[in-house]
C-alpha positions, 0 to 999 in steps of 0.5 A: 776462699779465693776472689773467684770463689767470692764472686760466686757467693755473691752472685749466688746471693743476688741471684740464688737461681742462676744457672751455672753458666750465668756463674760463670760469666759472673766469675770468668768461669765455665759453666761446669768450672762454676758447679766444681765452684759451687759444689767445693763451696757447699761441701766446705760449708761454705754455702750452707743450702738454698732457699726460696725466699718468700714474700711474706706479704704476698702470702698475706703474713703482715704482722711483724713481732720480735719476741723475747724468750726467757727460759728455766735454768740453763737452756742450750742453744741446741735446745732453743733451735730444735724447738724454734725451727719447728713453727714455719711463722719463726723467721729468725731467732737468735741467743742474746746477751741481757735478760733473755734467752733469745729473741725470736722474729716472728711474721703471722697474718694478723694479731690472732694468728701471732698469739697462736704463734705464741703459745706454740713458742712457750709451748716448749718444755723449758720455756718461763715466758715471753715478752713481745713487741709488735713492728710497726713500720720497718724503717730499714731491711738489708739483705745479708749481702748489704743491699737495702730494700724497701721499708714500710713507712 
């Protein structure tokens, strides 16, 4: 990946709908030079997919959780993610050294809809248990490209 190539990504990461002609300003490009960019960078994996971002307030999600899962044996990554990735509320979930397994972020409307949720995660075949913690004010949240945004205290 050369410093082009970077000044795509990141203008792609601030502004994930531009156009190709606004990457291309961005990186001294033409437009149809900025969609080869974007194009070699998605085949390279580089650029994995495209998402919209949802506010999850604006759908009325508040409740924050993180939620440890603690597995039967020796359950595989593979495993953990098909099962995870199936619940819309799981926005975020990684493999952990320590005692457990994983640690699952959640977002759900209220503690009603997180319990609901939480019997879906331990509904999965090699999972023992859960334990969870409620967030109570997020103090800091960075986007991946580093910028800062509100916390909620």
């Amino acid at each position: 990946m050369d410093e082009i190539d970077g000044t795509v990504v990141r203008h792609l990461l601030r502004h994930g709908r531009a156009s190709f002609a606004e990457i291309g300003a961005a990186a001294n490009l033409s437009a149809s030079a900025a969609k080869r960019r974007v194009d070699r960078l998605v085949e390279r994996g580089t650029i994995r997919g495209f998402a919209a971002v949802i506010d999850a307030r604006a759908m009325g999600w508040e409740t924050e959780a993180y939620v440890e899962v603690f597995c039967r044996g020796n359950v595989s990554p593979h495993t953990l993610r098909t099962h995870l990735a199936q619940i819309p509320e799981v926005i975020g979930a990684c493999t952990v050294s320590g005692r457990a397994d994983a640690r699952v972020q959640v977002l759900a409307r209220d503690v009603e809809h997180l319990e609901r949720v939480l019997q879906v995660i331990r509904s999965g075949a090699d999972i023992e248990r859960t334990e969870t913690e409620i967030v109570l004010s997020r103090l800091i949240a960075r986007t991946q490209n580093g910028a800062l945004s509100g916390g909620s205290a």
